[in-house]
Structures are given as C-alpha cells and as structure tokens.
Chimera marker file (.cmm) of the C-alpha trace (Angstrom):
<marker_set name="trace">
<marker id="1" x="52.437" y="-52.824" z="-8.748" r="1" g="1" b="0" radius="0.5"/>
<marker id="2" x="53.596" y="-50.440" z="-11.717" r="1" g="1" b="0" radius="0.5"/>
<marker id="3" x="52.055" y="-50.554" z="-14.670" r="1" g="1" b="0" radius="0.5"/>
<marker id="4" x="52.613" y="-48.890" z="-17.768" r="1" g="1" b="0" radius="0.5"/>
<marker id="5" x="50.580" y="-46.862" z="-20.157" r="1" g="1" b="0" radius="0.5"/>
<marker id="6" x="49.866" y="-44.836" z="-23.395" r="1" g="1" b="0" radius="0.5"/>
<marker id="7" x="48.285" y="-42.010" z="-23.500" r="1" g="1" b="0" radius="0.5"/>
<marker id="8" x="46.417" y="-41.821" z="-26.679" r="1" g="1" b="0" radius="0.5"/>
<marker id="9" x="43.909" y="-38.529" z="-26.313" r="1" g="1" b="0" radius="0.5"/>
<marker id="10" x="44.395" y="-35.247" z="-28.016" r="1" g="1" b="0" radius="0.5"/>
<marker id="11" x="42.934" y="-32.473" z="-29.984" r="1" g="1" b="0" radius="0.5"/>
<marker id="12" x="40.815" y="-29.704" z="-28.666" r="1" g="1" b="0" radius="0.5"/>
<marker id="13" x="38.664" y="-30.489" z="-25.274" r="1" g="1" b="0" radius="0.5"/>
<marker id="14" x="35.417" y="-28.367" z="-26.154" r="1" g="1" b="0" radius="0.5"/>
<marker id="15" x="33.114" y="-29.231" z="-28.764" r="1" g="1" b="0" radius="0.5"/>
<marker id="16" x="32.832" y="-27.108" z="-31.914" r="1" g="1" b="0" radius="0.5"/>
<marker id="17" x="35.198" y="-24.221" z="-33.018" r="1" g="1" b="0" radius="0.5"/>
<marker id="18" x="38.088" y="-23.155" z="-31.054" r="1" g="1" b="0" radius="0.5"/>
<marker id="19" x="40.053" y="-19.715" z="-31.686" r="1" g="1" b="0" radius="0.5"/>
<marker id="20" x="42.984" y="-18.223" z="-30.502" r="1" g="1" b="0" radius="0.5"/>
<marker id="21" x="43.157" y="-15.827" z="-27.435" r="1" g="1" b="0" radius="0.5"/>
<marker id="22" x="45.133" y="-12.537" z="-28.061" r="1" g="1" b="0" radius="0.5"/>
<marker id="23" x="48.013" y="-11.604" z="-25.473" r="1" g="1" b="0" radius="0.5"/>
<marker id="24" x="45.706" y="-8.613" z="-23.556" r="1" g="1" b="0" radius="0.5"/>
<marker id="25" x="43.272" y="-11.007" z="-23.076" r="1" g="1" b="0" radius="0.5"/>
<marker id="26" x="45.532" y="-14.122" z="-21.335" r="1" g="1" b="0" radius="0.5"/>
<marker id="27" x="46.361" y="-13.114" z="-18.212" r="1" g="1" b="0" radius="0.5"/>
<marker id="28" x="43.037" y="-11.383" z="-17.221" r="1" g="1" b="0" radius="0.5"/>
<marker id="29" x="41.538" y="-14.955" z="-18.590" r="1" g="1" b="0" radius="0.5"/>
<marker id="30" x="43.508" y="-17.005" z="-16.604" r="1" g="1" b="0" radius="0.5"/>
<marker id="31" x="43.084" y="-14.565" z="-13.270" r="1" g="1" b="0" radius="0.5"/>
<marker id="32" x="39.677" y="-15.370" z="-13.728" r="1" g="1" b="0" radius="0.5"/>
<marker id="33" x="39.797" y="-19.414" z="-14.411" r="1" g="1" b="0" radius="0.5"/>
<marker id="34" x="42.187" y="-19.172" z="-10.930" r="1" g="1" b="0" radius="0.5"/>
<marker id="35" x="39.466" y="-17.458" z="-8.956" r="1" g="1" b="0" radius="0.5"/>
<marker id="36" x="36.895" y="-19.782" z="-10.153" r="1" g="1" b="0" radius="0.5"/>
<marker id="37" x="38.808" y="-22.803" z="-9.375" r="1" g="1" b="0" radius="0.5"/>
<marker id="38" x="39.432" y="-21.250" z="-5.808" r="1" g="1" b="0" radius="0.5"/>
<marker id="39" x="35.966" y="-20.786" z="-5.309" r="1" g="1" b="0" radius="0.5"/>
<marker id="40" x="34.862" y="-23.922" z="-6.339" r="1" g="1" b="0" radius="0.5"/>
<marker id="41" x="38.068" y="-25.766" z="-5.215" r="1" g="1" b="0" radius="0.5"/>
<marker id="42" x="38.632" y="-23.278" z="-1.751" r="1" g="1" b="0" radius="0.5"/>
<marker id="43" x="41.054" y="-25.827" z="0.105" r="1" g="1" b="0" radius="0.5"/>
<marker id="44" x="43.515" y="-25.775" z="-3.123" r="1" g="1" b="0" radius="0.5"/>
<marker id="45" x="43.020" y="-21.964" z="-3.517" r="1" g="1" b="0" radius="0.5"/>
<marker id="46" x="46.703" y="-21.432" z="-3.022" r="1" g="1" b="0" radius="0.5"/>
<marker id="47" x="48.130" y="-24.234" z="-5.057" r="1" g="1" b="0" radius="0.5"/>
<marker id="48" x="46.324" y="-22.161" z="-8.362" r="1" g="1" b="0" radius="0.5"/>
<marker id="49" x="48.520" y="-19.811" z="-8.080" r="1" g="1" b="0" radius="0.5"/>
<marker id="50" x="51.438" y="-21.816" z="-8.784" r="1" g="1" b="0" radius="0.5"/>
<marker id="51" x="49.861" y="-22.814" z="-12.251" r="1" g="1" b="0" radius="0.5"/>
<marker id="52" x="51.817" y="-21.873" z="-15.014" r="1" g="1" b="0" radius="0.5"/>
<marker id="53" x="51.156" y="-21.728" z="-18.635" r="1" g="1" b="0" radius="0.5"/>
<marker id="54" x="51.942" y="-24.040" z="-20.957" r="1" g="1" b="0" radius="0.5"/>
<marker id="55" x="52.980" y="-23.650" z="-25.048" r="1" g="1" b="0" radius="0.5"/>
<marker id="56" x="52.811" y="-20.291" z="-26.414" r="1" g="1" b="0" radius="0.5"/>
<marker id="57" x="50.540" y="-18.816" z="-23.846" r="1" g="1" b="0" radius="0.5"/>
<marker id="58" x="51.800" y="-14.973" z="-23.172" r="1" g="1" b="0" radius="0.5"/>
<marker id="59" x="54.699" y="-15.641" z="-25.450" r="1" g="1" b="0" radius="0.5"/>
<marker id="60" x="53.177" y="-14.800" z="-29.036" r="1" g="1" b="0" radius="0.5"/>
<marker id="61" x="50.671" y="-12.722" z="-29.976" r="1" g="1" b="0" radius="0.5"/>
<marker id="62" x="48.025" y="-14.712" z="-30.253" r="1" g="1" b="0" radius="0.5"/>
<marker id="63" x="47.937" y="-18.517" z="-28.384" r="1" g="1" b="0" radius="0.5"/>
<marker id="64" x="46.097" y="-20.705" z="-29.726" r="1" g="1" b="0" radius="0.5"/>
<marker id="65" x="47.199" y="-23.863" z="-27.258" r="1" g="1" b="0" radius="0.5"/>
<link id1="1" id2="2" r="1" g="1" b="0" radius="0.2"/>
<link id1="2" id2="3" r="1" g="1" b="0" radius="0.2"/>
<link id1="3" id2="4" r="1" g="1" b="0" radius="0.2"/>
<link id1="4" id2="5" r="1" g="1" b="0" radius="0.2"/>
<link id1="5" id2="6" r="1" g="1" b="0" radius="0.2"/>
<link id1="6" id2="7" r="1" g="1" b="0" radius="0.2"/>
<link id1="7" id2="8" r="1" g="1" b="0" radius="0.2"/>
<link id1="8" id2="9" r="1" g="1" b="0" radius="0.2"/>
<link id1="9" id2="10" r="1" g="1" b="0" radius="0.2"/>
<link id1="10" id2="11" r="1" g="1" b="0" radius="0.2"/>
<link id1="11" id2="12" r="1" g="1" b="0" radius="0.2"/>
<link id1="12" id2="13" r="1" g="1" b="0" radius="0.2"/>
<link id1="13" id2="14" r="1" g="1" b="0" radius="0.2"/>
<link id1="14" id2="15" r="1" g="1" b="0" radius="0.2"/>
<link id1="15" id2="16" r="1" g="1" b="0" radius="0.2"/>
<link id1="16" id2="17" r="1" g="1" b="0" radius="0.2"/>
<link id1="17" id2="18" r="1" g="1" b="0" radius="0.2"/>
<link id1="18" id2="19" r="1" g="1" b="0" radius="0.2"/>
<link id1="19" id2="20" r="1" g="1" b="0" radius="0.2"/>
<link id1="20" id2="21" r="1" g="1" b="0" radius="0.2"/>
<link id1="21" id2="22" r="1" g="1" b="0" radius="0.2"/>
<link id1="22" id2="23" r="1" g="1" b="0" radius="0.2"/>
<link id1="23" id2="24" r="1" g="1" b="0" radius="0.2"/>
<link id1="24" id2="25" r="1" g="1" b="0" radius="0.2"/>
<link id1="25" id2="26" r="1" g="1" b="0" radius="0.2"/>
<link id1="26" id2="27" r="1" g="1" b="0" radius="0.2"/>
<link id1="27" id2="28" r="1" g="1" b="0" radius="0.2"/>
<link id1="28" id2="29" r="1" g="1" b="0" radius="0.2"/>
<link id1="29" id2="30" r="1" g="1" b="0" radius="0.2"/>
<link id1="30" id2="31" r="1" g="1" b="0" radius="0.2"/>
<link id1="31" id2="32" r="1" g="1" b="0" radius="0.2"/>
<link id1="32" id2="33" r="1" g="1" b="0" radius="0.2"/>
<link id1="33" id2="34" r="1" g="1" b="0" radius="0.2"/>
<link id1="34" id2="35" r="1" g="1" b="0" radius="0.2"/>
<link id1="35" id2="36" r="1" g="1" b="0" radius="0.2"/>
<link id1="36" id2="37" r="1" g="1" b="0" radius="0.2"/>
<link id1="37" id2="38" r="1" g="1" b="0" radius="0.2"/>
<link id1="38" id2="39" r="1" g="1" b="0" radius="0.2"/>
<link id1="39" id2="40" r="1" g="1" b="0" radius="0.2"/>
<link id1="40" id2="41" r="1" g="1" b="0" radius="0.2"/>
<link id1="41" id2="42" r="1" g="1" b="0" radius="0.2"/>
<link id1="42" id2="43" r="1" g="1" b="0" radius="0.2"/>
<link id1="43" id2="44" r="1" g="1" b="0" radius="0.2"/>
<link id1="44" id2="45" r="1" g="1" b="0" radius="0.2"/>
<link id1="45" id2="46" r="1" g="1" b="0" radius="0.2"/>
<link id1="46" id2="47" r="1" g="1" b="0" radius="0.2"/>
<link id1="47" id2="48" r="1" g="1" b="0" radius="0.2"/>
<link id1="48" id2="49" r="1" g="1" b="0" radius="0.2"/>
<link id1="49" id2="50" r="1" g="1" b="0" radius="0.2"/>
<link id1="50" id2="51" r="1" g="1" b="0" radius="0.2"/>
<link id1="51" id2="52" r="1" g="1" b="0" radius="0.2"/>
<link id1="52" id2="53" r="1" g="1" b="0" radius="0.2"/>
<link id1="53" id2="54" r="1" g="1" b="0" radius="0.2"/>
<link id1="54" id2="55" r="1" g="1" b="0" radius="0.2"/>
<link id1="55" id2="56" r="1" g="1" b="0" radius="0.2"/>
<link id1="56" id2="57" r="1" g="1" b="0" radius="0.2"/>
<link id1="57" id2="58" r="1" g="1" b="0" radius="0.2"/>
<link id1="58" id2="59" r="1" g="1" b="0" radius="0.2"/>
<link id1="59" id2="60" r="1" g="1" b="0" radius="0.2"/>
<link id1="60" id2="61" r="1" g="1" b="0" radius="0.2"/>
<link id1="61" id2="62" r="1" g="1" b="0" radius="0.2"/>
<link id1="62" id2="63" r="1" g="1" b="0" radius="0.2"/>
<link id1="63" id2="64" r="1" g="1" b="0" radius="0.2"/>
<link id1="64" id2="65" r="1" g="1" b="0" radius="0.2"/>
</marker_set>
C-alpha cells in the first residue's frame, strides 16, 4: 500500500542560537560526529563514511546549513 506524504518540518534542530561553522573547523567536526556514530552505531561504522555533506558545507567560508 503506497501512501503519500508532506513533509512539513524545518528550521534549525537544536534549541536556542545556532552559528555558522568556519571551513578549518568542518571536516575535523564531521571526523568526529563519524567516530561517534561508529561507536555508538559499531555495525554501520562503515556506511558513515560514505556520508557526504550537504549545502554549502566545505564549499564557502563559513556554512551555516
């Protein structure tokens, strides 16, 4: 049975202010977010490192998505 339907969620997911991340600090961040998945997530670990970034992230000089 298919069904259809809308997603109708956005904005920021964490609570309070939000800034953006400058370019030497994305990939060590995300080398860390990956190791913490794959420790709490050790059966995936090698499906993290397929993850790739989405929007602006190591394109600009700052990302802010």
């Amino acid at each position: 049975d298919l069904r259809e339907s809308t997603i109708t969620e956005g904005g920021n997911v964490f609570k309070g202010q939000t800034d953006s991340i400058p370019l030497g600090f994305i990939q060590p961040t995300l080398d860390a977010y990956y190791e913490e998945l794959g420790r709490l997530f050790p059966v995936y670990v090698a499906e993290f490192d397929t993850f790739q970034p989405l929007g602006s992230v190591g394109k600009k000089a700052k990302s802010g998505d």
